[in-house]
C-alpha positions in Angstrom: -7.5 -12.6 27.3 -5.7 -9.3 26.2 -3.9 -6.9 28.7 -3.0 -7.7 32.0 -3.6 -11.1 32.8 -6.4 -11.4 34.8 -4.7 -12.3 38.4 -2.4 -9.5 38.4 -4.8 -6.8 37.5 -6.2 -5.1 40.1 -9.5 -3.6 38.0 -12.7 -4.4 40.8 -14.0 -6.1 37.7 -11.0 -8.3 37.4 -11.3 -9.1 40.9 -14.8 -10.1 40.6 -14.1 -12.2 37.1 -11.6 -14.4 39.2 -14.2 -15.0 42.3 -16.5 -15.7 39.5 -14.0 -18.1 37.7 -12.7 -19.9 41.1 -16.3 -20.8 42.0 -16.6 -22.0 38.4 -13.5 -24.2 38.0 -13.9 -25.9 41.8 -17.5 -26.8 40.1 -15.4 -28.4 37.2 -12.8 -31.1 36.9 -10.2 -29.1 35.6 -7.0 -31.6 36.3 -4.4 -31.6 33.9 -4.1 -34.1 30.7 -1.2 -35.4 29.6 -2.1 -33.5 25.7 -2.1 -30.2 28.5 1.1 -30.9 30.5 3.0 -31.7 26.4 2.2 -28.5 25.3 4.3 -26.5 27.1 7.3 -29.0 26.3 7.0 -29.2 23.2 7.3 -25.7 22.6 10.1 -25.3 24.9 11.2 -28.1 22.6 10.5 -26.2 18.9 12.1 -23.2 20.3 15.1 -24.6 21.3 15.3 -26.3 17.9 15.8 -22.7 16.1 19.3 -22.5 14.2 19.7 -19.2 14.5 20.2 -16.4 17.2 16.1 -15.9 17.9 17.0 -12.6 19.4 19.4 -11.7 16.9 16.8 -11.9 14.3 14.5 -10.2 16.5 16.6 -7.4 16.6 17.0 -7.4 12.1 13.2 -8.0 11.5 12.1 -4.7 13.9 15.2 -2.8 12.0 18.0 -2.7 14.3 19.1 -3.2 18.5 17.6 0.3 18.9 14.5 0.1 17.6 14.0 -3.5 18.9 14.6 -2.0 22.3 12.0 0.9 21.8 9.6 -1.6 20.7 9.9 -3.3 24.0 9.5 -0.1 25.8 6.7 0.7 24.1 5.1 -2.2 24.6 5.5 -2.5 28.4 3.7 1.0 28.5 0.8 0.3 26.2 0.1 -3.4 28.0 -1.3 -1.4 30.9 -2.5 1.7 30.0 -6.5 1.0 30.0 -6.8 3.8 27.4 -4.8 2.0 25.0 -4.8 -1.8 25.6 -8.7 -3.4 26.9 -7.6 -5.1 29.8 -9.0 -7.9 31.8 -11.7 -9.1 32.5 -12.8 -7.5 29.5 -12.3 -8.6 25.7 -10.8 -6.8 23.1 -12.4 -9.0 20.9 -16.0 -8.8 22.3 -16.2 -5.0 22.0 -19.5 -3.7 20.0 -19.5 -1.5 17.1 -20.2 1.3 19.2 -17.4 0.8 21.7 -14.8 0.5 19.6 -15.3 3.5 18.0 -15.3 4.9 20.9 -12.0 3.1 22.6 -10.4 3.4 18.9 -10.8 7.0 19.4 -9.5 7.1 22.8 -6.5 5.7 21.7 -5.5 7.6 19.9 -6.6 10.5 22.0 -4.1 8.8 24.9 -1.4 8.4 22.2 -1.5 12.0 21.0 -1.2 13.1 24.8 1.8 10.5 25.2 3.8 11.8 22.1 3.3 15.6 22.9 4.3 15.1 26.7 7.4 12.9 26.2 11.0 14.5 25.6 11.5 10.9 23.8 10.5 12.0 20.6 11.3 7.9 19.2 9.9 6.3 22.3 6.7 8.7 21.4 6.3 7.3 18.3 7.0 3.2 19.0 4.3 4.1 21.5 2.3 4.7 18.5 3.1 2.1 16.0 2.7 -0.2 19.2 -0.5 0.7 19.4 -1.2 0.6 15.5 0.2 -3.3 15.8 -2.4 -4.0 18.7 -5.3 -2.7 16.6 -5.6 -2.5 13.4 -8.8 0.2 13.5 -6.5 2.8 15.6 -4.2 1.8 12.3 -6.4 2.8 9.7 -7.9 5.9 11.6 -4.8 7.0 12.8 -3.8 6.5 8.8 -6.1 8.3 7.1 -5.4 11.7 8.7 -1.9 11.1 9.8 -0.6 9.8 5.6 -3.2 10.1 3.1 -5.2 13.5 4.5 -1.1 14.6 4.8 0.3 13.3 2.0 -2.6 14.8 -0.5 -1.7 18.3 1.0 1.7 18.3 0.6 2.1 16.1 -2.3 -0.2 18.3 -4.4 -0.5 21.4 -2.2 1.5 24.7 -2.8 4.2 26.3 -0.3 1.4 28.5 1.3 -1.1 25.8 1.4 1.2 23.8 3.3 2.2 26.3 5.9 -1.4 26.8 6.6 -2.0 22.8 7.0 0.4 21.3 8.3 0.6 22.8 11.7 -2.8 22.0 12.5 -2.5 18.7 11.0 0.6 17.3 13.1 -0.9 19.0 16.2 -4.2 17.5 15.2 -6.0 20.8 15.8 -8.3 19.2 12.6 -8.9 16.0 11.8 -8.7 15.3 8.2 -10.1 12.6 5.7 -10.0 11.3 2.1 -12.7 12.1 -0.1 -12.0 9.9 -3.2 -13.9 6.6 -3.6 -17.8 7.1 -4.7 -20.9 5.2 -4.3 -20.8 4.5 -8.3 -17.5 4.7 -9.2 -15.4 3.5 -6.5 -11.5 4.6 -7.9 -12.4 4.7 -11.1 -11.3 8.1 -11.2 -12.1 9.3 -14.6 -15.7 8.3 -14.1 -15.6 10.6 -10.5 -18.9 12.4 -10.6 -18.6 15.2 -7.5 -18.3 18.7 -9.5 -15.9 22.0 -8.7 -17.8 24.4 -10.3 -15.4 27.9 -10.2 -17.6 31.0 -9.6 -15.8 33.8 -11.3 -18.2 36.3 -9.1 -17.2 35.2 -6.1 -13.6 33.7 -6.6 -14.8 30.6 -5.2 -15.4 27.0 -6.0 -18.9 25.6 -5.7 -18.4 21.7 -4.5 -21.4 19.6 -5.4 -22.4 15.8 -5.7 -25.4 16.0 -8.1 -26.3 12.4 -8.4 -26.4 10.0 -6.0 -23.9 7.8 -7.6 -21.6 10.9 -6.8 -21.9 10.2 -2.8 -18.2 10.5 -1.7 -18.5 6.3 -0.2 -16.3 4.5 2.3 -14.6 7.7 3.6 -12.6 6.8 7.2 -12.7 9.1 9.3 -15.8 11.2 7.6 -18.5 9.1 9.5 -17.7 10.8 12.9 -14.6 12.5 13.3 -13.1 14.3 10.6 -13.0 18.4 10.2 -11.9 18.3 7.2 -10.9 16.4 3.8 -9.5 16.6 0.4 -11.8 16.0 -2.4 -10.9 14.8 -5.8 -13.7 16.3 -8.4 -14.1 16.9 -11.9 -12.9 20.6 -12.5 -15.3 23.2 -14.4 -14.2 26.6 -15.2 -16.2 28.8 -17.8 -18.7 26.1 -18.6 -15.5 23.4 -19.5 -14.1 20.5 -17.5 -10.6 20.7 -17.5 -9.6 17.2 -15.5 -9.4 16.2 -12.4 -8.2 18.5 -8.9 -7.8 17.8 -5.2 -9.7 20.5 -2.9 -9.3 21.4 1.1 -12.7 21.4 2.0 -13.9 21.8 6.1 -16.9 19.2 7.1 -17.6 20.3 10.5 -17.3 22.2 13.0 -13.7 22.2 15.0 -15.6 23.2 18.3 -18.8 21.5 18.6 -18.5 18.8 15.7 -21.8 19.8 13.9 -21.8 19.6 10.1 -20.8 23.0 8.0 -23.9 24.3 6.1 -24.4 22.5 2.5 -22.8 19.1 3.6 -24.6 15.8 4.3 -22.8 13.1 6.2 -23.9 9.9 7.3 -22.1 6.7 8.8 -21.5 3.7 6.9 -22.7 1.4 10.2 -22.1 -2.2 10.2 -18.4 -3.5 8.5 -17.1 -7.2 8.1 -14.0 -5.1 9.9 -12.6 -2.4 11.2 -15.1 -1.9 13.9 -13.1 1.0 15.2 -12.7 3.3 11.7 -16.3 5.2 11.0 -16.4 5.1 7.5 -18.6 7.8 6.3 -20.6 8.9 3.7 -20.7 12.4 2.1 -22.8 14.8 -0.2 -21.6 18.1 -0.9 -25.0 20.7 -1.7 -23.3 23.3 -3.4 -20.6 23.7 -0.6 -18.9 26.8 -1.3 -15.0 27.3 -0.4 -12.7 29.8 -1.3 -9.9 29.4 -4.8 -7.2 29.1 -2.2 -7.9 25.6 -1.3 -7.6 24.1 -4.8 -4.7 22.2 -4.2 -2.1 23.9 -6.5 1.7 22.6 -7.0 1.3 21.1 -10.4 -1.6 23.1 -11.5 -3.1 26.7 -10.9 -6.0 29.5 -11.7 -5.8 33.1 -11.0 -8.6 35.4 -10.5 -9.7 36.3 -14.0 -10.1 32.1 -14.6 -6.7 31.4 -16.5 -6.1 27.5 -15.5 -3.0 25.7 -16.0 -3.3 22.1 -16.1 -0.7 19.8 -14.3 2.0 18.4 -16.8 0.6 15.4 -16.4 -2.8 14.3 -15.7 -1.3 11.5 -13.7 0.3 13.3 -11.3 -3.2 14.0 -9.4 -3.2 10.4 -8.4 0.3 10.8 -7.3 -0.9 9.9 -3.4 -2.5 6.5 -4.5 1.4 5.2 -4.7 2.9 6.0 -1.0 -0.9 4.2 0.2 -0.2 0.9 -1.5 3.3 1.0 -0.6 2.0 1.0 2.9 0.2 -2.4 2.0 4.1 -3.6 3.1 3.6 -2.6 6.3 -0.2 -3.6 7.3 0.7 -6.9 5.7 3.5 -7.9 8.1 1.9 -6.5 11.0 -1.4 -8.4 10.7 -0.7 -11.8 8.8 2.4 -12.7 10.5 0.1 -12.4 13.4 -2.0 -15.0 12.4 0.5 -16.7 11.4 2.2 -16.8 15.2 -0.8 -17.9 15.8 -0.9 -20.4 13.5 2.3 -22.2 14.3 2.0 -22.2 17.2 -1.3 -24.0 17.5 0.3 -26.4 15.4 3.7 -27.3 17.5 1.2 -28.1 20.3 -1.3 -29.6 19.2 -1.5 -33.6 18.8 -3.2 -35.8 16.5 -3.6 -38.4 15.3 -2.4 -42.2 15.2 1.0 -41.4 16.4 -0.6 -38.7 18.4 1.9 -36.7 16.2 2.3 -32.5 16.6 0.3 -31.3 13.7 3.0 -29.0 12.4 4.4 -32.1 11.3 2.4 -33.3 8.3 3.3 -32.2 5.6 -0.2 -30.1 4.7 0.7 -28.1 7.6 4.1 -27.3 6.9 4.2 -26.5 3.2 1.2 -24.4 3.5 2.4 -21.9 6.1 6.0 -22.2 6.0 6.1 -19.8 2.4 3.7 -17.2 4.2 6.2 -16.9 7.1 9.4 -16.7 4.2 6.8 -14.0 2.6 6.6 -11.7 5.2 10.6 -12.0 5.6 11.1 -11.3 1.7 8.5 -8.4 1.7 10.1 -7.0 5.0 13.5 -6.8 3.7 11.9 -5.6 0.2 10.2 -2.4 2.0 14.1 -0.6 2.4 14.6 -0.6 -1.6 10.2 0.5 -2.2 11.0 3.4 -0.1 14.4 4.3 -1.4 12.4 4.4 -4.9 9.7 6.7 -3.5 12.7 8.9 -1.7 13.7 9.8 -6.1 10.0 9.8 -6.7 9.3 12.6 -4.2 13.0 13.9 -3.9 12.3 13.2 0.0 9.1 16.1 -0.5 10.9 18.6 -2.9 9.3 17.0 -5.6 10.9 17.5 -9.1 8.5 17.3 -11.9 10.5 15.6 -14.7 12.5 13.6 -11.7 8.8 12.4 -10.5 7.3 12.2 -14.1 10.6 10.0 -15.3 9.8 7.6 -12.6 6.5 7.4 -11.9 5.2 5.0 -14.2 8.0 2.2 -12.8 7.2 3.2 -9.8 3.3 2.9 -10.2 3.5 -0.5 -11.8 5.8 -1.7 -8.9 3.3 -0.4 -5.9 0.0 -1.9 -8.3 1.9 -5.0 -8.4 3.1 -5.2 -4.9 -1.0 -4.6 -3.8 -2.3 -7.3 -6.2 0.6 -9.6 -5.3 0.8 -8.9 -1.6 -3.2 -8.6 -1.0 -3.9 -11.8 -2.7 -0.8 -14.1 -1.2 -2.0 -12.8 2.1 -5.8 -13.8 1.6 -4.6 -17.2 0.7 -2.1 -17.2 3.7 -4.6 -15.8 6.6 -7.3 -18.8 4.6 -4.6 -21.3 5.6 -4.0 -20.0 9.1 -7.5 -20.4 9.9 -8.1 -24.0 8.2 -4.8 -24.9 10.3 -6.5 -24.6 13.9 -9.5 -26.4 13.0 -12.6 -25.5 14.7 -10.8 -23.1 17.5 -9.7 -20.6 14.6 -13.7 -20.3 14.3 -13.4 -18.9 18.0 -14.1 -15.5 18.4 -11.2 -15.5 20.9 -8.0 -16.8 18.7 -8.3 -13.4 16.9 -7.6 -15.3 13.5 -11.3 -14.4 12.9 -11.0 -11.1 13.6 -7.5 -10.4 11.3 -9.4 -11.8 8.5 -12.3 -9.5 8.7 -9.5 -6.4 9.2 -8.1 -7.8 5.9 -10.8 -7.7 3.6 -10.5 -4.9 2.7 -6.7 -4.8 1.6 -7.6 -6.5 -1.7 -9.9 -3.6 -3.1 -9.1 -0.4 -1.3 -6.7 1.8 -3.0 -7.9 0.1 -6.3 -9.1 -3.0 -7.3 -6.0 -5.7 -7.2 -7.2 -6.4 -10.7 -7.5 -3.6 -12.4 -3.8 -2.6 -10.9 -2.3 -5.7 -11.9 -3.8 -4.8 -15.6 -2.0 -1.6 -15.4 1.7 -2.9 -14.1 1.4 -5.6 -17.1 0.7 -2.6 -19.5 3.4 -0.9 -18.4 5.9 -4.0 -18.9 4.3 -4.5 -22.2 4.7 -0.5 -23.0 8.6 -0.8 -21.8 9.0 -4.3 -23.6 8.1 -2.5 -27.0 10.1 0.3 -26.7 13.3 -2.3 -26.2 12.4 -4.5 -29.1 11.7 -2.0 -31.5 13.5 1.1 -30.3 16.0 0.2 -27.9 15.2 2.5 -25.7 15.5 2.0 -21.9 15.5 4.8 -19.5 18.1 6.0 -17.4 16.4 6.0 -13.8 17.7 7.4 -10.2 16.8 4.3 -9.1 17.2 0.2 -9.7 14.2 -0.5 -11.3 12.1 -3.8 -11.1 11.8 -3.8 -15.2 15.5 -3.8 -15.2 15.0 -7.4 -16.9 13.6 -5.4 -20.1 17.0 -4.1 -20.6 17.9 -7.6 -21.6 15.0 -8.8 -23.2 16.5 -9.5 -26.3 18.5 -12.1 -24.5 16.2 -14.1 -22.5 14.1 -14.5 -25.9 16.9 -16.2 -27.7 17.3 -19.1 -24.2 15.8 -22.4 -24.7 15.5 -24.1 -22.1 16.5 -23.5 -18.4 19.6 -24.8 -17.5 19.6 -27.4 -15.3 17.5 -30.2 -14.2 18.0 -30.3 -10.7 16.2 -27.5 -8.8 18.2 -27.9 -6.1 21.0 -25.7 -7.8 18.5 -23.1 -6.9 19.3 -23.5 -3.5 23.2 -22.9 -3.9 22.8 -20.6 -6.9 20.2 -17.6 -6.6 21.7 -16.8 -10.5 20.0 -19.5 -12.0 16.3 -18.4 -9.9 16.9 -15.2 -11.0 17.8 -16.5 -14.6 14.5 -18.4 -14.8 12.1 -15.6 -13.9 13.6 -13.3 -16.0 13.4 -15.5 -18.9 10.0 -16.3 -18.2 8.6 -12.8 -17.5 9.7 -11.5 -20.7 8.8 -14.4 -23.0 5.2 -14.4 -21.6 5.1 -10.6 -22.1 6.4 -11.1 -25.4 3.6 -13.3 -26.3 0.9 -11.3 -25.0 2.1 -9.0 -27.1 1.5 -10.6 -29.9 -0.9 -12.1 -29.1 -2.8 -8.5 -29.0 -0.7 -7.5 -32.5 -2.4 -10.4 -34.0 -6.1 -9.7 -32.9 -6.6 -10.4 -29.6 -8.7 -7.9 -27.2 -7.0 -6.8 -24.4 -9.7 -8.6 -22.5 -8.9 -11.8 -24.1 -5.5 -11.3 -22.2 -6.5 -10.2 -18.8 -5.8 -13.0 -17.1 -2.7 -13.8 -18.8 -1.8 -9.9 -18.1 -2.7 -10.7 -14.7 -0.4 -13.7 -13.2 2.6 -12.0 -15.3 2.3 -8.7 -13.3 2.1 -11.2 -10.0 5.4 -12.8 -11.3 6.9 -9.1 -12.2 6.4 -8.5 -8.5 7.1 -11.9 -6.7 10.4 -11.4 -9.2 12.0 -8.5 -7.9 11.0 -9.1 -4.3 12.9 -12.1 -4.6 16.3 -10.4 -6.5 16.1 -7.7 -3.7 16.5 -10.4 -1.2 19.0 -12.1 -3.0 21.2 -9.2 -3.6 21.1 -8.8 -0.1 21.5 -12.6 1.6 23.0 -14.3 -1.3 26.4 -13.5 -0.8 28.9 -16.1 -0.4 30.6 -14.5 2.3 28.4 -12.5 5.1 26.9 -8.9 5.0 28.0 -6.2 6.9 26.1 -5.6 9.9 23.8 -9.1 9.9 24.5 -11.6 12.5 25.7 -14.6 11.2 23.1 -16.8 12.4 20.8 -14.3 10.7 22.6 -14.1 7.6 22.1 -17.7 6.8 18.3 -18.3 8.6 17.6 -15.4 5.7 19.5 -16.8 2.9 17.4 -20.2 3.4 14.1 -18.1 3.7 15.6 -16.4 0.2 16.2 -19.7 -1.4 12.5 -21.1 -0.8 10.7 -18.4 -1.8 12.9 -18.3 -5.2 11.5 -22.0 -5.3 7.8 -21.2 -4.1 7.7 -18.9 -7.1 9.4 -21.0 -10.0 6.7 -23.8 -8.4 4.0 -21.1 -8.2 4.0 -19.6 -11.6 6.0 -22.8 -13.4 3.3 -23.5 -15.6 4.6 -20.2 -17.2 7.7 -21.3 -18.2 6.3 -24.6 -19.1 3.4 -22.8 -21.7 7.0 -21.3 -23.6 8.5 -24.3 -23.7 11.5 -23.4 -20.9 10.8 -25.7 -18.5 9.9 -29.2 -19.0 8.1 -31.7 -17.4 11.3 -32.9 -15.8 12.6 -29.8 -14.4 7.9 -28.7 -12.8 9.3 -31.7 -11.0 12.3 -31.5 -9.9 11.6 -27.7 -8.8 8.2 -29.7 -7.0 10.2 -32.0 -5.0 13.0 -29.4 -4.3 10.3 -27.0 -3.1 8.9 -29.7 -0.7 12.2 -30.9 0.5 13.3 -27.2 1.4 9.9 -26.4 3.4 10.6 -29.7 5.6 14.5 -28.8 6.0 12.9 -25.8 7.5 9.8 -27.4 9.8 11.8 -26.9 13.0 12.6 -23.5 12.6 8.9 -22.3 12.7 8.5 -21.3 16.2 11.9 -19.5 16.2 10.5 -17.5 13.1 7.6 -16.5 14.4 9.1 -15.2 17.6 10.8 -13.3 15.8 8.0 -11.1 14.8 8.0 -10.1 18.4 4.7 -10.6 19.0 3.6 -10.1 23.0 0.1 -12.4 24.2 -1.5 -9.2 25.0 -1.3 -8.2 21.0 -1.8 -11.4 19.9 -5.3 -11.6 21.6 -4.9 -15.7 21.3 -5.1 -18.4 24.4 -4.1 -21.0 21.7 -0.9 -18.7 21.1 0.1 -18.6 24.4 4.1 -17.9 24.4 4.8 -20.5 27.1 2.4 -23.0 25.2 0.1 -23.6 27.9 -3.1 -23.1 26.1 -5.4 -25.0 27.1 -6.3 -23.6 30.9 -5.5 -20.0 29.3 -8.3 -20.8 26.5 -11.0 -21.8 29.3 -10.2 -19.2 31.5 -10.8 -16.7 28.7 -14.2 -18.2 28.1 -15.7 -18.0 31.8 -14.1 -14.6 31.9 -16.8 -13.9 29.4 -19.8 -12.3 30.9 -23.0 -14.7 30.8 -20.4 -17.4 29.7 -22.4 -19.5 32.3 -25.9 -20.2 33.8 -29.2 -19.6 32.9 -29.8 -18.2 29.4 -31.5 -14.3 30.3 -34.3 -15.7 27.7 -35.2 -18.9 29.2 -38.6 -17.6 31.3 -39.6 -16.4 27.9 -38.8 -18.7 25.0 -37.4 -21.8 26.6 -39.9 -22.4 29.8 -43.3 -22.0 27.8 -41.7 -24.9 25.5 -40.1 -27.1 27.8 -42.5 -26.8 31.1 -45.1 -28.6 28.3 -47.4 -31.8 29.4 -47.1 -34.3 27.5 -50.8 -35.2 26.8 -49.8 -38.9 26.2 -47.9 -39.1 29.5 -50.6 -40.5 32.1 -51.3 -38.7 35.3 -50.5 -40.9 38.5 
């Protein structure tokens, strides 16, 4: 049940579910087990167990006492605002397609209205980022106009093109999408097919799609809502293309929503997810708009058709970064929701011949235990991404050599991030689901329902592996100009190649230097040692590897897991820069300090156990040491076990968002899970079909039954 709980509302429909569910349940013999009256003590019990300051941590994972506080606020005031939360009897998670377009659009109609009429500018927006964590459609729609439509305008717009945008944009006076993907070409960009024609006449530019393959595909937002959108499109001037350009280009009408003259615009329809976000289809019929909206701060064309091209060609796709960096953010808001889900299923549930809580075998434990470290380490990680995209973008004064310099480090850290992250998190939701048996298949334990949202993080804003390809390139590229150059640039920011520097180093060590993983756990040095000295002896022999004949295809997959590792690598020296101190960090809670450092040490092991068998192809790990870091890895995930429930609090999850009965805070799942399902209309009675398909069948004589 989501919202209100059903016997406090006071909704005439909620009043009429509980008659309904009263006459129901005295029907039913709904007395208490003893697996039913456990539950709720033994999760009493597993929070209890928590080593650390629950709240405390609370407080560092939402960024602070302040924000924490806000996100409470906001919370209490989106649980029962009908616009913004479904509440009871209804179901969040029974809505069609057609309402939650509809609801996903009143939300964020309500939260537009709350964040213009409050004086608390911060509570405003925790209103809305409370709302994005309760549903991940209003997420993506509110995204697309609110970052990319944004960030392609100011990123690549002018001075003047950005006075005349952005007003209307963060008054939402248009409505804006992102025309990049196509029906044929997806993001392969240099294949993109829609045309800018540039009419020399008229001083405008003639948008077109002339092929079907060039149908502008996938577009949130375009299906129903948008005004407007920026269009990547091959460039012609004077017969010539001359690369890629991003153009401001109106869809419909702002006051009755009909479509402008010479554009086409069709729904997607059905989704695995996102029920909420109208993806759209679009054709451009030789839309005309004027030379002003060719977005111009890296490149320009004046009247008489003199173009200059952007320094780099690159720096078109310069908004693809800031989107996959914002993988960090739907990753910890929607798979450490299934896995509070997850765990907590697992404290309460009992099974087998010990009638034992599942949480405690260990195929339970070692499978989701990493995910929850994960979205710890990629949490704390998301401070140093942005830091690096503050000297990217020089915090929107962007400074062409500054962002040129840094782009490519930057670009291979955000592919790898998205491969990494998207993948990890597949595997992690996969696990959450298997761990609740049959009741993740439930409709109602919203595990379902996260995985559909998900889908789509693994191949929008580029396929993970073609970007993992491209971050591997990169470390080769930066690898050979060490070796045979020694060269290393001197960035603004810590980079995640700064391994390379040293490359010459880690190709002269042997072996690694110990054989008892557990040092790990007491020294982050020799982790760090490790995957250093890995990740540039594999490089090193892809590299020559392709020097001696090998395609680059022949070494895709190679390429592949060593941009993973790249990643997984510096997420992990991040964290261990920050909680592997010997003495505590300022500002961090004790308590905290060392819940964190733990959480730091096992996902150092997870990856030397993850990606060992790369160390072990260059010799640098034996078969001693795969299983010594094995057992080490295992030992440190049950030296956590009791801590689960106390981590996943943490994420500060409410029922209402978590849309799960078998989640239930209090652990009292069971009545809450059955209740949900008579609350469900036509949960009970006679099917609506029964006169029709059922009757004819069943109402048969049997012809060898004789008549008395």
């Amino acid at each position: 049940m989501t919202g209100v709980p059903l016997k406090e509302s006071k909704d005439p429909r909620a009043q009429a579910a509980i008659a309904r569910i009263e006459q129901i349940k005295s029907q039913l013999n709904l007395s208490s087990s003893p697996m039913s009256r456990q539950a709720p003590k033994d999760m009493a019990e597993e929070r209890a167990a928590a080593e650390f300051n629950i709240e405390e941590l609370a407080k560092f994972w939402a960024g602070g006492e302040k924000r924490y506080n806000l996100v409470q606020k906001a919370n209490e005031i989106i649980r029962n605002d009908p616009e913004l939360v479904v509440q009871s009897p209804r179901n969040f998670l029974e809505l069609t397609r057609d309402e939650m377009r509809e609801f996903t659009m009143g939300q964020i109609f309500r939260v537009i209205q709350i964040m213009k009429s409050t004086d608390d500018k911060e509570l405003g927006y925790e209103v809305g980022h409370a709302t994005n964590v309760y549903s991940e459609s209003f997420s993506m729609r509110f995204f697309v106009h609110d970052s990319l439509f944004r960030n392609v305008v100011n990123m690549l717009g002018n001075k003047e093109q950005q006075d005349r945008y952005n007003d209307d944009i963060s008054n939402f006076r248009i409505f804006g999408c992102f025309a990049m993907t196509e029906l044929g070409h997806s993001s392969a960009l240099r294949d993109i097919e829609t045309t800018a024609t540039y009419d020399f006449a008229t001083d405008e530019f003639i948008i077109d799609s002339p092929t079907i393959t060039a149908t502008k595909w996938w577009i949130g937002m375009a299906g129903q809502t948008a005004t407007h959108t920026v269009v990547i499109a091959q460039t012609i001037i004077d017969g010539k293309k001359v690369g890629l350009n991003w153009f401001v280009v109106q869809l419909r009408s702002k006051y009755t929503g009909e479509l402008e003259p010479n554009v086409q615009i069709g729904d997607i329809g059905q989704k695995v997810g996102h029920a909420g976000v109208d993806n759209g289809w679009i054709q451009f019929r030789q839309k005309r708009i004027p030379r002003s909206d060719m977005l111009a701060k890296w490149v320009s064309l004046d009247r008489q058709g003199n173009y200059t091209p952007a320094p780099n060609p690159a720096v078109m796709y310069a908004t693809l970064i800031p989107e996959r960096l914002s993988l960090v953010t739907v990753t910890t808001q929607m798979i450490s929701q299934a896995l509070t889900i997850a765990t907590r299923y697992g404290v309460v549930r009992r099974q087998g011949s010990k009638d034992q809580q599942i949480m405690d075998y260990q195929s339970h434990y070692v499978k989701l235990i990493p995910g929850i470290a994960f979205m710890y380490m990629v949490q704390s990680t998301s401070s140093a991404l942005n830091e690096q995209f503050e000297v990217l973008t020089g915090g929107g004064a962007m400074d062409p050599i500054v962002y040129l310099n840094h782009m490519g480090d930057m670009h291979a850290m955000s592919a790898s991030l998205k491969g990494l992250a998207g993948w990890y998190a597949t595997d992690i939701l996969e696990t959450c689901r298997r761990s609740c048996g049959g009741h993740a298949y439930s409709a109602y334990n919203g595990i379902g329902h996260i995985i559909g949202d998900w889908g789509v993080m693994t191949t929008g804003g580029g396929d993970n592996v073609v970007l993992l390809q491209q971050c591997a390139r990169y470390l080769l590229y930066r690898l050979e100009q060490k070796l045979e150059f020694d060269e290393y640039p001197d960035l603004k920011f810590k980079s995640s190649t700064l391994y390379i520097k040293d490359a010459k180093k880690y190709l002269e060590n042997k072996v690694w230097p110990t054989n008892d993983a557990s040092d790990c756990l007491k020294d982050f040095a020799l982790v760090q040692e490790a995957m250093n000295t890995i990740l540039v002896k594999r490089l090193y022999s892809i590299q020559q590897a392709l020097k001696n004949g090998s395609t680059v295809n022949d070494m895709l997959l190679e390429s592949v897991r060593i941009a993973e590792l790249h990643c997984a690598a510096f997420i992990f020296s991040v964290c261990a820069e920050k909680f592997g101190k010997p003495i505590g960090a300022p500002g961090i809670e004790p308590s905290v300090l060392a819940i964190m450092k733990k959480l730091t040490a096992l996902w150092g092991v997870h990856v030397l156990h993850t990606y060992g068998d790369q160390g072990f192809k260059e010799g640098y790990f034996t078969p001693d040491q795969i299983n010594s870091i094995e057992k080490t890895y295992l030992e440190t995930c049950k030296s956590l076990r009791k801590q689960v429930i106390g981590l996943t609090d943490a994420f500060g999850f409410p029922d209402f968002v978590l849309k799960a009965p078998i989640a239930k805070y209090d652990g009292d799942i069971y009545q809450t899970y059955l209740e949900t399902l008579l609350a469900a209309p036509g949960s009970t009675g006679v099917a609506p079909y029964h006169a029709k398909y059922i009757k004819p069948l069943t109402e048969q004589e049997n012809p060898n039954l004789v008549k008395k």
